[in-house]
DOVEXKE-295893 format. One record per residue (C-alpha): residue in three letters; z, x, y. Coordinates in pm, whole numbers, plus 32768, in hexadecimal, padded with zeros to 4 digits. Layout:
N
alaZXY;...
% end
This chain:
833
unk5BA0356D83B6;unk5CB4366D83CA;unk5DFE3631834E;unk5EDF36128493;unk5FEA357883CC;unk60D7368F8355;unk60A9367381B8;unk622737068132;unk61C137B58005;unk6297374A7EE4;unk639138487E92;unk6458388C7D2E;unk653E39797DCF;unk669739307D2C;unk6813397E7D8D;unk687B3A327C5A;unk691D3B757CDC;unk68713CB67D0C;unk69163D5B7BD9;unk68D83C1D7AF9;unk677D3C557B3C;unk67413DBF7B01;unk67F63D9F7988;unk670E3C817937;unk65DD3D34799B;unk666A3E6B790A;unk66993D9877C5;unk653D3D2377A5;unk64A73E7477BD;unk657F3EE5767F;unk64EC3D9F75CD;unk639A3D527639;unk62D63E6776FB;unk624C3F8B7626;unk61C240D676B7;unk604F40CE76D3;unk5F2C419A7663;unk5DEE41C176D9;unk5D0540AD768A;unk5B9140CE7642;unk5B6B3F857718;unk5C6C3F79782B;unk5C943E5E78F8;unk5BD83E447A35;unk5BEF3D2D7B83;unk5A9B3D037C04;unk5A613C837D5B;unk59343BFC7DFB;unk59123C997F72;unk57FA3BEE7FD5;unk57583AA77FD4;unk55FA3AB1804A;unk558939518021;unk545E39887F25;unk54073ADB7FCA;unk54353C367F3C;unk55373D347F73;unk556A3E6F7ED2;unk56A33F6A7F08;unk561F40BD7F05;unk576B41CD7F12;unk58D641B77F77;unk59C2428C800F;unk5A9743977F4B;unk5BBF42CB7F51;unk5B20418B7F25;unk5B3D40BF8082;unk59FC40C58109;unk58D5404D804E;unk5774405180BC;unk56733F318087;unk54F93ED680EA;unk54D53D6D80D8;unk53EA3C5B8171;unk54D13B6C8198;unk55BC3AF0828F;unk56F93B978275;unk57C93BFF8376;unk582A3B6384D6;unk577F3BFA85CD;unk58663C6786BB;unk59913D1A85A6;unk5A5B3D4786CD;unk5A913BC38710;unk5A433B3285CB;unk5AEA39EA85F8;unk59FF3968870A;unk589C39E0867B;unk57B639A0852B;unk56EC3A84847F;unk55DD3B4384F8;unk54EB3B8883ED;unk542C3A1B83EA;unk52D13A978430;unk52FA3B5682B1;unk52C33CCF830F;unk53263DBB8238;unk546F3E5282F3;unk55433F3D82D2;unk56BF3EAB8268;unk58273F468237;unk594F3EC08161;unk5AB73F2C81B0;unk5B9C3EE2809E;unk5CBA3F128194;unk5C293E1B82AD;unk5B963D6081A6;unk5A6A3D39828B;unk58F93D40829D;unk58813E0683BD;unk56E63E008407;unk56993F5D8486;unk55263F4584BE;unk54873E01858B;unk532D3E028585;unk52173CCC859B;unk50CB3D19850C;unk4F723D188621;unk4EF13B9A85D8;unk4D873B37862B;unk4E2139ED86B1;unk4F7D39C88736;unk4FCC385486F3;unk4F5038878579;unk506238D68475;unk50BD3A4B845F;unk50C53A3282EE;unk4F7C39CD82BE;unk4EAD3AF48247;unk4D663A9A82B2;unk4DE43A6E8406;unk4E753BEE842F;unk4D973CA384E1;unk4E953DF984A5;unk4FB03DE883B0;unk50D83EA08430;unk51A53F228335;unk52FF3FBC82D5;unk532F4075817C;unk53FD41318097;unk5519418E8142;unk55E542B880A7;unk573042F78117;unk580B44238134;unk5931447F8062;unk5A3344968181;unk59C3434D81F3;unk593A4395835D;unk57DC4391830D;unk56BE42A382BF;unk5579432C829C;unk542542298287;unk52CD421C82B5;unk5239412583CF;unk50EC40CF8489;unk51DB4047859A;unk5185414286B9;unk5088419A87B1;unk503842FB8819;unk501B42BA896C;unk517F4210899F;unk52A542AD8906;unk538E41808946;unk52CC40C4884D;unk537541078709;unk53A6402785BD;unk55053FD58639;unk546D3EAB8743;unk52FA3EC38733;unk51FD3D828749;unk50A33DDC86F5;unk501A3CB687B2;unk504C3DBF88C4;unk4FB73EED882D;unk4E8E3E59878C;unk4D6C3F3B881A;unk4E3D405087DB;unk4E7F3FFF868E;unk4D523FA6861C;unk4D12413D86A6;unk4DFC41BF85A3;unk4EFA41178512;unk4F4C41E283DF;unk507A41FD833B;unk517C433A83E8;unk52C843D2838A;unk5414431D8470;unk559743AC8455;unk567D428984A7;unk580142FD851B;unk590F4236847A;unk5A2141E38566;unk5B5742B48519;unk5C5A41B9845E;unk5DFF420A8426;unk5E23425982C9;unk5E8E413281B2;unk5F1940E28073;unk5E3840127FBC;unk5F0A3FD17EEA;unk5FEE3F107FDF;unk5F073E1F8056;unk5F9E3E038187;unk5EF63DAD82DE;unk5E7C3EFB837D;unk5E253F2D84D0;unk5CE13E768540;unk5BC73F558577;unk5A3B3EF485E7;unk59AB3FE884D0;unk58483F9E8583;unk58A4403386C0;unk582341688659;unk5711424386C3;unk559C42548631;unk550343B78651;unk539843D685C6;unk535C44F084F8;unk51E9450C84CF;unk50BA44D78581;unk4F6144D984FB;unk4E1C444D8510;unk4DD0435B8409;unk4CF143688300;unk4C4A4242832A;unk4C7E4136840B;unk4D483FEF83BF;unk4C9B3EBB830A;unk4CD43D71835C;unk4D163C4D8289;unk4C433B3A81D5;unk4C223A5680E7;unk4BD93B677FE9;unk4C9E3CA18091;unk4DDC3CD180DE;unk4E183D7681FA;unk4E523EF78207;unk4E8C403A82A6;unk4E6841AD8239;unk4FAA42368193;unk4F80436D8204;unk50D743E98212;unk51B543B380D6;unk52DD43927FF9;unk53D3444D80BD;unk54DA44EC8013;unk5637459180B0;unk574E466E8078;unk58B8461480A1;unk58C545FA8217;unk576045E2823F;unk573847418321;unk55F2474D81FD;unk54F8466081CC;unk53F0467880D0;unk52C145AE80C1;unk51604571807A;unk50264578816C;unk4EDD456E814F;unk4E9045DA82C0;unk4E4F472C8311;unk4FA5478983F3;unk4EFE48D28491;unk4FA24A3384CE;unk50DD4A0483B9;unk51254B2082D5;unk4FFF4BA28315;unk4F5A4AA78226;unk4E624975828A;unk4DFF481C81F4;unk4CA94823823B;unk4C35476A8112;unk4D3446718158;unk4DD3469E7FEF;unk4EEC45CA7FD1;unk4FF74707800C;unk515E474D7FE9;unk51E5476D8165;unk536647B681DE;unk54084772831D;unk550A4807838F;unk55EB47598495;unk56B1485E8519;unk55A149468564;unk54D6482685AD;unk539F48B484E3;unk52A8486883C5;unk5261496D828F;unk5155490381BE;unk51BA49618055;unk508A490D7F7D;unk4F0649727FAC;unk4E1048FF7ECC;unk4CB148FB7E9E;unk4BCE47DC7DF0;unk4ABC483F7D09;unk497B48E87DA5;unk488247D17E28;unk499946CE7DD4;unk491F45977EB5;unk4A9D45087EBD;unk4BFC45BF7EA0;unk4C5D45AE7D46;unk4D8046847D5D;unk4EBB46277E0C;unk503046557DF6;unk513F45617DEB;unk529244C97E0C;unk537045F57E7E;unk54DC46117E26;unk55ED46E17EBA;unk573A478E7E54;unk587A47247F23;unk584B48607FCA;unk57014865801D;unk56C149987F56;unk560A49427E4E;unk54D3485E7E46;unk541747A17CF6;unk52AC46DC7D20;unk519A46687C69;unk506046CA7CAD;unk4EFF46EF7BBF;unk4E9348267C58;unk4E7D49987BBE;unk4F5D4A7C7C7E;unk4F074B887B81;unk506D4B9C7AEB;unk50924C9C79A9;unk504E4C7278AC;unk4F0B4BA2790C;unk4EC04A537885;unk4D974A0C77A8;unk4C6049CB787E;unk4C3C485777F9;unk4DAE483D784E;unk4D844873799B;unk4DA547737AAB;unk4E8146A479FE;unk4FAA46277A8E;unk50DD471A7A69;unk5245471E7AF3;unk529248857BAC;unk53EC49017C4B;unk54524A137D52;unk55374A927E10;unk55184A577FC1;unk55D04B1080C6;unk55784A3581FB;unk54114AB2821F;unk53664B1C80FB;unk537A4AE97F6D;unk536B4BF67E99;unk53AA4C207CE7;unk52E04B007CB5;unk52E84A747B4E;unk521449B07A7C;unk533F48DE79CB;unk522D480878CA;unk511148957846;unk502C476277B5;unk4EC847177730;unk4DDB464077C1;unk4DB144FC772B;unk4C63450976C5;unk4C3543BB7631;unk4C9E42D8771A;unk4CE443B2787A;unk4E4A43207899;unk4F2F43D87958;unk5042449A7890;unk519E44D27970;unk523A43EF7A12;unk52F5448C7B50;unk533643397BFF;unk53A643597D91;unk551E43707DA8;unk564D445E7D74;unk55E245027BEA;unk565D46687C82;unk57CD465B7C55;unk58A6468D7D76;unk58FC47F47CFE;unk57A548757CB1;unk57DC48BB7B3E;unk576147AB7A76;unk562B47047AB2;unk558B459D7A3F;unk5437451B79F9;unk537A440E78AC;unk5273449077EB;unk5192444476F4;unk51A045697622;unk527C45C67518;unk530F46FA757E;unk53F44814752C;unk54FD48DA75AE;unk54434A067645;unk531B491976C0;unk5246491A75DF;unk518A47D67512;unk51DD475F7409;unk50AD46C0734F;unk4FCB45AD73EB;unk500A44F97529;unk50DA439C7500;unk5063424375AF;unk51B24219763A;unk528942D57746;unk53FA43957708;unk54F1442C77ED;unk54ED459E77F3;unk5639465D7888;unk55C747B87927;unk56C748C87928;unk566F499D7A33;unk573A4ADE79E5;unk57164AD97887;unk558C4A3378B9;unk55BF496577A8;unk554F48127723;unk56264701769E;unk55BF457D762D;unk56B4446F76B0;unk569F437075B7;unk556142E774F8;unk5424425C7580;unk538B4106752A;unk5296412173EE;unk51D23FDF7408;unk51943E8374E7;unk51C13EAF7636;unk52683FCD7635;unk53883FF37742;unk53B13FDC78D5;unk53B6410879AF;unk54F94182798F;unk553842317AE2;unk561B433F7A52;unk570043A77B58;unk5870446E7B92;unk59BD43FD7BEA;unk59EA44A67D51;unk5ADF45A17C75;unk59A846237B91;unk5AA145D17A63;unk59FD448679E9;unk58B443DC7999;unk582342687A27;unk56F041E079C2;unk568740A07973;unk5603403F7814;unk55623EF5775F;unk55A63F8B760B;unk56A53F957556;unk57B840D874EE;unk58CA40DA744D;unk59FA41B174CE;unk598243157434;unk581042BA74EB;unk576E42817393;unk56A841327357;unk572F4040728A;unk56A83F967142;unk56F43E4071A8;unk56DF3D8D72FF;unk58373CFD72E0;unk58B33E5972DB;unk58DB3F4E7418;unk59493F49756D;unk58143E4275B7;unk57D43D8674BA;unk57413C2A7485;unk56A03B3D73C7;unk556B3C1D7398;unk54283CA3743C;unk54053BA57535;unk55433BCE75A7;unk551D3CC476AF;unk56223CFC77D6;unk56383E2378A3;unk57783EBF78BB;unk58063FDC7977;unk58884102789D;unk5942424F78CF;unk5964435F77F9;unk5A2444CD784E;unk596245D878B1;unk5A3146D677D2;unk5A0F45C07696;unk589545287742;unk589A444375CA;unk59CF43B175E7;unk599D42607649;unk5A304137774B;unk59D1400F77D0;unk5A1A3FB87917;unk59873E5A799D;unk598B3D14788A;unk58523C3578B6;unk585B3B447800;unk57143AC3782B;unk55B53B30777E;unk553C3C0078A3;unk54273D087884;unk54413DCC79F6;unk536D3EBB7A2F;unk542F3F637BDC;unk55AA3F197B66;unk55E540737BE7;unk576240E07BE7;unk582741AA7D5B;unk595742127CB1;unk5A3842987DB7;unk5B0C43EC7D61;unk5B7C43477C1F;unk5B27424D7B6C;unk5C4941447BFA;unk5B3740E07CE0;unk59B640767CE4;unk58D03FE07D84;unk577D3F4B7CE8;unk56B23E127CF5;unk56473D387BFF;unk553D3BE37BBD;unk56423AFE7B34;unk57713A397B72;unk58BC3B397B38;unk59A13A287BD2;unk599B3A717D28;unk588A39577D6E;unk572B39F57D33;unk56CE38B07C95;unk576637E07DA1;unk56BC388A7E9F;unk556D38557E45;unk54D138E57D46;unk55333A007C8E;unk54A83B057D6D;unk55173C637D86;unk567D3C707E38;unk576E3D8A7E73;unk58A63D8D7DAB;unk59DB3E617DCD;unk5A913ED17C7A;unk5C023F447C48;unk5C7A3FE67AE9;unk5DBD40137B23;unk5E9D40E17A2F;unk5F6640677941;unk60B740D678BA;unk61323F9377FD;unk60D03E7C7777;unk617B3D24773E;unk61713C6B764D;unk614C3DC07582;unk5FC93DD37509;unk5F613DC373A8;unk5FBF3E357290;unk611F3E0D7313;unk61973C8572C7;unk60E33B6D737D;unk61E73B2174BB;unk61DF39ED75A3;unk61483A3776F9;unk62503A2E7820;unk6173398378F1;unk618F3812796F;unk6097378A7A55;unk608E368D7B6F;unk5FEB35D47C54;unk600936837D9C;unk5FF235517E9A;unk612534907DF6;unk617235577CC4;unk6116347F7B82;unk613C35517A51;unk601A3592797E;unk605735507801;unk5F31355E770B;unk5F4634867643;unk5FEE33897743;unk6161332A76AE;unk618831937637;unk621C312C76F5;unk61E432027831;unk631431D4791C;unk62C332FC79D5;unk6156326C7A45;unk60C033A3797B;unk5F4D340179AB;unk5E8A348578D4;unk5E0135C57975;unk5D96361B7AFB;unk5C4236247BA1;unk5B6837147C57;unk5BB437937D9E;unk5D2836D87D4A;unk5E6937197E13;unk5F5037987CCD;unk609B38237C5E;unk611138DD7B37;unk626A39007AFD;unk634F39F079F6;unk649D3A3279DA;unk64C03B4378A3;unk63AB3C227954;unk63873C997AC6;unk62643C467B7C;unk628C3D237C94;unk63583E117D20;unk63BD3D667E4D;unk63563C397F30;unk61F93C578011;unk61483B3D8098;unk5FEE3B00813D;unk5FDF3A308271;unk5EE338DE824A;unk5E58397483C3;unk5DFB3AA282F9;unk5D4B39C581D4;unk5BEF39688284;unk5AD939318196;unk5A05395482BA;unk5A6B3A7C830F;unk5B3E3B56824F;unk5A6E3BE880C2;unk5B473BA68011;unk5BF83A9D80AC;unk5D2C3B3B8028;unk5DB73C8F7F8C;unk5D913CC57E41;unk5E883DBF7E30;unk5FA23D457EE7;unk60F03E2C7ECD;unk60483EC67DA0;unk600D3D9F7CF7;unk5EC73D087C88;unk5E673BDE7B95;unk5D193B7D7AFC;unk5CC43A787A15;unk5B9A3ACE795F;unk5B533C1579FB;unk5B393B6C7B5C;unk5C293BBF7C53;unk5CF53AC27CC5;unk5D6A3AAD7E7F;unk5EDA3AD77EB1;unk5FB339FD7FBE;unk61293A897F0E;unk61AA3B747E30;unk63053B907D97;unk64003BF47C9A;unk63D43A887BF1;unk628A3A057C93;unk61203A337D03;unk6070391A7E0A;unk5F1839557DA3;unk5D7238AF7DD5;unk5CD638987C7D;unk5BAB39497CB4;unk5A6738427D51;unk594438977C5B;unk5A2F38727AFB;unk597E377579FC;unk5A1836707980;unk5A97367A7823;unk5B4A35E27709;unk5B9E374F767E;unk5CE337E97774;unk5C5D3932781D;unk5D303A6C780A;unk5E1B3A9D7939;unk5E8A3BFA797C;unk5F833C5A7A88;unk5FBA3DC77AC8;unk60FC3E1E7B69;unk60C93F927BD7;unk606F3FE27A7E;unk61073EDC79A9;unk60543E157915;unk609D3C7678E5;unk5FAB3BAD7802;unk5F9A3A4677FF;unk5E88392F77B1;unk5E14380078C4;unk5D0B371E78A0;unk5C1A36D679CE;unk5BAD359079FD;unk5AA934EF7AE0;unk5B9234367BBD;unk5D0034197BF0;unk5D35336D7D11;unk5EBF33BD7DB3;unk5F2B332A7F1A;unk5FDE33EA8016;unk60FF33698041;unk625633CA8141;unk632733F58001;unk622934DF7F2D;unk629133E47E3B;unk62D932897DA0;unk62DB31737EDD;unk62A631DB803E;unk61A431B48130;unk6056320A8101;unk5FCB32E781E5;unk5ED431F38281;unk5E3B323783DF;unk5D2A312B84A6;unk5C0731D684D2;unk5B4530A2858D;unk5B37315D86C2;unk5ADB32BF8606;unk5B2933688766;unk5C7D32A6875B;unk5D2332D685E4;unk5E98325B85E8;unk5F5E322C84E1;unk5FEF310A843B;unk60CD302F8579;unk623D2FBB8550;unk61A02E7B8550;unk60782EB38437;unk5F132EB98478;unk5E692DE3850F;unk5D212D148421;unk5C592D358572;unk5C5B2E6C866A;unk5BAB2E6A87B6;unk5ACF2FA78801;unk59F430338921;unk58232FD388CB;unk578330DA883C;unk568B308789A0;unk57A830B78A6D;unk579B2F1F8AFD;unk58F22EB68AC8;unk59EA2E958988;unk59AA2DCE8832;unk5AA02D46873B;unk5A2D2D9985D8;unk5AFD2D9D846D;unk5BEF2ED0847C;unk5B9030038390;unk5CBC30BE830F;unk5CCC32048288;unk5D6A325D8176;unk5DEE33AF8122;unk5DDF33FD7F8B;unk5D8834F37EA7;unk5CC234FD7D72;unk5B6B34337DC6;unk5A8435B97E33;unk596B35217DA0;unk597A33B57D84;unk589732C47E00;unk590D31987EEA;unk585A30BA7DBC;unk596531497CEC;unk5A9231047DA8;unk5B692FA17DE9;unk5C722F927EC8;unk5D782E7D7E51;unk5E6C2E367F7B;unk5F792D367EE5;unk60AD2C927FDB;unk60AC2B108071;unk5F512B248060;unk5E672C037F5B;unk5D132C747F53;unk5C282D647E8C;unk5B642E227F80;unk5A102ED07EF5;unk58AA2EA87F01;unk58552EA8809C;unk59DA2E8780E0;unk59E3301C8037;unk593330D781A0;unk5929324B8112;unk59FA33098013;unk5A033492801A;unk5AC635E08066;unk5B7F35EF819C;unk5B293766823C;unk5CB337B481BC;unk5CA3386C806F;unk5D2E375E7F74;unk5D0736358029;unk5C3C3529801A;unk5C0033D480F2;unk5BB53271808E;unk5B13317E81D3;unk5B433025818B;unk5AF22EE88251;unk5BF12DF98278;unk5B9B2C9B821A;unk5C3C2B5E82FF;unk5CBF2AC981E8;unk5DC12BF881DF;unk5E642B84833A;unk5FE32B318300;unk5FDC2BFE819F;unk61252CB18240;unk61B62DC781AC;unk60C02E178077;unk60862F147F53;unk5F5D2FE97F3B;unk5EB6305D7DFE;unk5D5A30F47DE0;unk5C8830AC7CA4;unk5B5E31AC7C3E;unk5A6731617B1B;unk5989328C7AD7;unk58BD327A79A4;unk5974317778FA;unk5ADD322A794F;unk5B9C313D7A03;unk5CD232197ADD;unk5DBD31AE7BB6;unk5EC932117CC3;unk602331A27C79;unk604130607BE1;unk60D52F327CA9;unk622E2F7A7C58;unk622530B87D08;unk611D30A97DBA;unk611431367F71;unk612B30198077;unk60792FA381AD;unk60C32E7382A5;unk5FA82DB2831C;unk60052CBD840D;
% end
């Protein structure tokens, strides 16, 4: 249900005179706000941007200034017409693996590939494996710098018709063909041009279908063997024969990986079918095959390949892994060769040349284990200098060993120029060791990301104790991966980015910064805030990260003296303040704290909140629609509460309308609230609660009606009559035979109850006549599709008829915590007649 009913946000703005104002805030800067430093843990909002329903879905590079964010998820995401999203669902149900793209800006989900695997029987459940006869598949999409270009790998094609491209393909319709082929090939997908915007601002932008672009196929090769159907036992499969693309800032180069022989380019061939290092280049529409290697003589299968190529912004220069012997001087040892090694050169559009051997390791004789890590994504920085990979060796600054290989893998930062070696930070010495970091570059090349179980403090040594450092906890066990960043000039100095608070060993949290670090994108296995949990299991989802600057800081951090907070908090339906403990007497119908997914306020006075007024329209608010629902930078304003970025309806001088974010756990212990006004900082404390139930109401506050509407007739709604509603309302058969007369279901309009159970809720309606509605009298409880707001369907009883003009006050017990809307004395009416 949509709210039609225009909500008036509650508003503190005040009549004191312009100049009154400015002194006061002037004031409180002199006493409160202190300049700030930079801080080994800034603070970060973290917001989920998709919601795959127990699927997976994994964000795999953003644009250079951080709108656009590519993801490759099975689940159902985006409506499937973007350019009329208000009359269509999702297209994804059948569960393939699609190609997806975020716009901050739009805050939208757009699905750029729609493909349906080939099924041995139609009217059998495309998700069942055993019943795809060829799995048709869209993976890791790359995109471009400028934001224009996607590049993927897909099966979603047929040789013989060129229409058929992953963008609408059905392989119900291909199947012979398929099953002919099939393997994986190289597409380009064209981002529709967009108008520049602030994202800052969070203001609406111009609506644009960003999956009204054009698919060109890049590749086209005969596959190396043919696809395999599913059973019981397999999963189904086709050959990957054309690999982790990789581009350059406007994607003009793209680098890959092949194991297909693509004949007559650079006067080199692929007849062994190696897996090779390939480039295409899009404005001279041709291929240059960069690598050529040979296996071992009499070698039954190809046991050297090369790997996971990156690219400089300008296309120029070109690093890969591969575990062949190019014969590079000075020569490895014999029983060194064919081991995995990380090699760099410089590309100008057709050919490579200076190629260098950047890590120069021994084999791993004991247990055959593979020792560099150059995992696929961006570890070339943008400029070319500085390259990234993990190793397992100890090494020194010119390359060389130092002593015996180490069960556990470190960053390395390459610098090209200079070709030397630097450590960034320590590596794990025992257990499990650590994750895959995924070391990457800010778009700028001036900063490090990687992600990191372990545990540094703020010069990148280890600490002695596991409450000490940037992650620490209560020991061993106590594992949570957290994004870090560290500057390429001072690569072991230290900062943590993201705050999990939860034990969480993740092995593909790999970090997209965008040109600086003010903006990331990742995913992650566990509930952030943004309603992982909620969803359905803790599955990979996408999530978008700001770290904003900050320039001041209120109330002034330690050491300086421990200052109030200037925060007050309120219920956002009809503005109850929220005192911990509650005041005894309460006259002002305190709460205790708000719930998840909560219409709020927070209020100040001595600090300002935002520079000037902005407001989101409820239209604009769609859960349904719109990831996330609502800005989280609004004016240049953002709040979080626990590192989770809270949606914003209203900012102001004095006030911000906000949703507490939908996946927060309850807790007796107040979360930390941060509000960043264009760089200063607000602190404050709130506790989250399971339920908090708070009626709409026409005043936004003590009294008034509630906003009720009878839903009976669910294609009729109306609102509450002059009159009152009726206990009885006539409505058309669900057969279509005539009209019935059944008890009336209202609708009420509340917020507070995101996760409550209609078991957990009574409805206490109190005038000439009262009743306590719950068990079967509760018909459903949930979210409206309105960020915020929530809806309550009761049944009206007949021993309510004549109760007259009435108050309204919703009860919630959720384990053991009894909450309620505004007590009796000020409690929202309705008239039931």
């Amino acid at each position: 249900f949509f709210v039609k009913q225009a909500f008036r946000l509650s508003s503190a703005r005040g009549t004191t005179a312009t100049v009154a104002v400015s002194l006061l805030f002037i004031l409180s800067a002199f006493i409160s706000v202190q300049a700030q430093t930079a801080s080994p843990t800034p603070d970060s909002f973290v917001a989920q941007i998709t919601s795959a329903n127990n699927l997976n879905s994994f964000a795999y590079g953003i644009s250079g200034n951080g709108r656009f964010v590519v993801i490759e998820s099975t689940g159902n995401l985006a409506p499937s017409d973007p350019a009329n999203p208000t009359t269509v669902e999702p297209n994804n149900a059948d569960g393939n693996r699609e190609i997806f793209l975020f716009d901050y800006a739009q805050r939208r989900l757009f699905q750029i590939t729609n493909t349906k695997h080939a099924l041995k029987v139609l009217t059998t459940s495309a998700t069942d494996n055993t019943n795809i006869e060829v799995e048709v598949t869209n993976n890791r999409p790359v995109i471009s710098y400028d934001g224009k270009w996607i590049v993927f790998s897909s099966n979603a094609y047929v040789d013989a018709d060129a229409s058929a491209t992953p963008k609408n393909f059905n392989g119900n319709n291909f199947k012979d063909a398929l099953k002919a082929d099939g393997n994986q090939e190289l597409f380009m997908y064209r981002i529709p041009d967009v108008a520049d915007a602030d994202l800052t601002s969070g203001a609406e932008v111009a609506g644009t279908n960003l999956a009204a672009g054009t698919i060109t196929r890049i590749t086209r090769t005969p596959a190396s063997f043919l696809p395999v159907a599913g059973t019981t036992t397999i999963s189904a499969s086709s050959a990957d024969d054309n690999r982790f693309p990789a581009v350059n800032d406007d994607a003009s180069i793209v680098a890959f990986v092949s194991s297909r022989n693509i004949t007559n380019v650079n006067s080199r061939s692929n007849a062994d079918l190696n897996a090779e290092i390939f480039v295409y280049n899009r404005t001279a529409n041709s291929f240059s095959q960069l690598t050529q290697t040979a296996n071992p003589a009499n070698s039954a299968i190809n046991l050297v390949f090369s790997a996971n190529p990156s690219l400089s912004g300008d296309g120029q220069t070109i690093a890969f892994f591969s575990t062949a012997d190019f014969a590079i001087s000075p020569a490895e040892a014999t029983a060194d060769k064919g081991n995995g090694e990380i090699y760099i050169a410089n590309f100008n559009g057709t050919d490579i040349s200076n190629l260098r051997q950047v890590t120069r390791t021994p084999t791993d004789t004991t247990t055959g284990s593979t020792i560099n890590a150059f995992s696929f994504g961006r570890r070339l920085s943008r400029n070319g200098q500085f390259l990234l990979f993990e190793t397992r060796a100890e090494l020194n600054a010119n390359g060389t060993t130092n002593g015996a290989l180490t069960n556990f893998l470190a960053i390395y930062l390459y610098n090209v120029a200079a070709n030397t070696l630097t450590k960034v930070g320590p590596r794990a010495t025992s257990g499990f060791g650590d994750v895959l970091r995924f070391p990457t570059f800010t778009g700028d090349s001036s900063t490090i990301v990687f992600a990191s179980a372990l545990n540094f403090r703020a010069d990148g040594t280890a600490p002695t104790s596991d409450t000490d450092g940037l992650n620490a906890g209560t020991g061993p066990n106590d594992r949570r991966t957290q994004i870090f960043s560290s500057p390429v000039a001072s690569p072991n100095s230290f900062t943590r980015l993201t705050n999990v608070p939860l034990a969480n060993f993740i092995s593909d949290t790999a970090p997209f910064p965008s040109e600086t670090t003010r903006r990331i994108a990742f995913s992650y296995r566990t509930e952030l805030g943004g309603g992982n949990s909620e969803a359905g299991g803790n599955l990979a989802e996408a999530f978008y990260m700001l770290v904003p600057p900050a320039t001041s800081e209120t109330p002034a951090p330690a050491p300086s003296p421990v200052a109030a907070s200037p925060l007050s908090f309120f219920t956002g339906a009809s503005v109850r303040p929220v005192a911990t403990p509650l005041p005894s007497p309460n006259p002002d119908d305190a709460v205790t704290g708000l719930a998840p997914g909560m219409l709020a306020i927070a209020r100040a006075t001595t600090v300002t909140l935002a520079p000037s007024d902005r407001q989101v329209s409820q239209n604009n608010a769609q859960e349904n629609l719109r990831r996330p629902p609502l800005p989280i930078e609004l004016n240049g304003v953002s709040v979080a509460i626990g590192n989770a970025a809270a949606g914003l309806y209203f900012v102001g001088m004095n006030q911000i309308n906000f949703v507490v974010p939908v996946g927060l756990r309850a807790s007796d212990l107040a979360y930390p609230v941060v509000v960043n006004n264009n760089g200063a900082v607000i602190r404050g404390s709130l506790v989250v609660k399971a339920a908090q139930p708070d009626l709409l109401t026409t005043t936004n506050g003590p009294g008034g009606r509630a906003i009720v509407f009878n839903v009976t007739n669910p294609l009729a709604a109306t609102p509450e009559p002059p009159d009152g509603f009726p206990v009885t309302t006539e409505r058309p058969k669900a057969d279509g035979s005539g009209n019935e007369t059944v008890p009336t279901e209202l609708l009420i309009m509340l917020t507070g109850v995101r996760n409550v159970l209609p078991g957990q809720v009574t409805v206490v309606i109190n005038g000439a006549k009262q009743a306590s509605l719950s068990g079967t009298a509760i018909v459903s409880v949930g979210p409206s599709r309105t960020s915020g707001f929530d809806q309550i369907i009761v049944r009206l009883p007949p021993e309510l008829a004549g109760a007259g003009d009435s108050t309204i006050v919703v009860q919630t017990i959720v384990g053991g915590q009894i909450a309620t809307s505004r007590p009796e004395a000020t409690a929202p009416r309705i008239r039931i007649k």
